[in-house]
C-alpha positions as CSV (number, residue, x, y, z in Angstrom):
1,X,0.0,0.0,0.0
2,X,1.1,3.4,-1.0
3,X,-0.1,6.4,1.7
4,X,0.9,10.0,1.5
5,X,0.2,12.2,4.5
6,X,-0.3,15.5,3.4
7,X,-0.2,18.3,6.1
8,X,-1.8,21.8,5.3
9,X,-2.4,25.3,6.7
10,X,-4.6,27.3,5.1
11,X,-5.3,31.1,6.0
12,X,-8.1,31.5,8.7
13,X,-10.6,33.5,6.4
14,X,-10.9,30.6,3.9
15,X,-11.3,27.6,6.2
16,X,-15.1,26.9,5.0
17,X,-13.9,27.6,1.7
18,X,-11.2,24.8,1.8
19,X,-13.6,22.3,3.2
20,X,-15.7,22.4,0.6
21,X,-13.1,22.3,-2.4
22,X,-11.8,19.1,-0.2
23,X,-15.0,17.6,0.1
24,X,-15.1,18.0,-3.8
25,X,-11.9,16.2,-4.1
26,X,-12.7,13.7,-1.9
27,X,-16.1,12.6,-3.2
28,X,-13.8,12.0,-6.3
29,X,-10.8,10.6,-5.4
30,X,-12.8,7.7,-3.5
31,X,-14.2,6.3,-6.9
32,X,-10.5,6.5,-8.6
33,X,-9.1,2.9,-9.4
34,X,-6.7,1.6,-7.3
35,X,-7.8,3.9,-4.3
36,X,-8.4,2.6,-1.2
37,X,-8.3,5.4,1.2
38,X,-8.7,9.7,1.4
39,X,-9.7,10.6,4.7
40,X,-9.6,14.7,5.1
41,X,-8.5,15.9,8.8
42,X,-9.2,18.9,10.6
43,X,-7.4,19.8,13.6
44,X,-9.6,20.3,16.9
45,X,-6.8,22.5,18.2
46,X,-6.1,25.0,15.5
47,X,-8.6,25.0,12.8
48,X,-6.4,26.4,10.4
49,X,-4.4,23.1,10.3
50,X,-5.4,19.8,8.2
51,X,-4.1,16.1,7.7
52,X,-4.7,14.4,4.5
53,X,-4.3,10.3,4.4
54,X,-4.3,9.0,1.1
55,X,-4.2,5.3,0.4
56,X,-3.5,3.4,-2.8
57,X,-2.9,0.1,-4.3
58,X,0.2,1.3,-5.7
59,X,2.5,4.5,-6.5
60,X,1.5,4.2,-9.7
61,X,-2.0,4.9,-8.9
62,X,-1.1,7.6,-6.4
63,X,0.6,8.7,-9.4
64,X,-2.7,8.8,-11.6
65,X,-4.9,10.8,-9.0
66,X,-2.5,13.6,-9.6
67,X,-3.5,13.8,-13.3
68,X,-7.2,14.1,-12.8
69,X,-9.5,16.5,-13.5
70,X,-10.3,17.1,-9.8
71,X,-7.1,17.0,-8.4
72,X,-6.2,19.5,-10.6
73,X,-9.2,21.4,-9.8
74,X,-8.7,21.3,-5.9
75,X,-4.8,22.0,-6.6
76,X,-5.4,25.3,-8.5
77,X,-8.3,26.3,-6.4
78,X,-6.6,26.2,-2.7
79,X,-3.2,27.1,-3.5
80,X,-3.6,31.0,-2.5
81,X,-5.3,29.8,0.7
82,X,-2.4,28.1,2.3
83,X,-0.3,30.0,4.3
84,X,2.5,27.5,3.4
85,X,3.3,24.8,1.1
86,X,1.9,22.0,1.6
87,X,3.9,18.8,3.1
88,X,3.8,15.2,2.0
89,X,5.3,12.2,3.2
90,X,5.3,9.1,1.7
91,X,4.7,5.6,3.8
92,X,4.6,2.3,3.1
93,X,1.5,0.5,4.3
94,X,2.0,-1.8,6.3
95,X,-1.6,-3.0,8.0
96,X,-3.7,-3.8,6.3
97,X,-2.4,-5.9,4.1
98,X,-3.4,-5.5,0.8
99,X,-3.5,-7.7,-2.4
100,X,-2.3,-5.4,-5.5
């Protein structure tokens, strides 16, 4: 399993605004082959702050949500709202085990 954990901060006057494009891309990116999780993260501490976990098969399909149309979308809609660049890091998953 492939997982990215993507940490965000977005500016405090677009927080509703950022939930919504993420619901958008997440409604999507649930239905893309090969994905098995995107589970979106708010912090209860400081709103401002969000963890994405995205699980795939395989890189190669990690790869693939990055070329559609609502990945795209999201990515050129939030990018003035975030106060910083967005982090990823990649991890191997582990548990569950799954069949590729």
């Amino acid at each position: 399993m492939y997982v990215t954990i993507v940490y965000v901060s977005v500016k405090s006057n677009k927080i509703e605004d950022f939930k919504a494009a993420c619901q958008l891309n997440h409604e999507n990116s649930i239905l893309e082959p090969g994905n098995l999780r995107f589970d979106i993260l708010q912090s209860a501490e400081d709103p401002t702050k969000f963890v994405f976990y995205e699980a795939y098969k395989t890189k190669q399909d990690a790869v693939a949500h990055k070329e559609t149309k609502h990945y795209l979308t999201w990515r050129d809609t939030v990018a003035d709202w975030m106060t910083e660049p967005r982090h990823g890091v990649i991890c191997q998953g582990l548990y569950p085990v799954v069949n590729v």
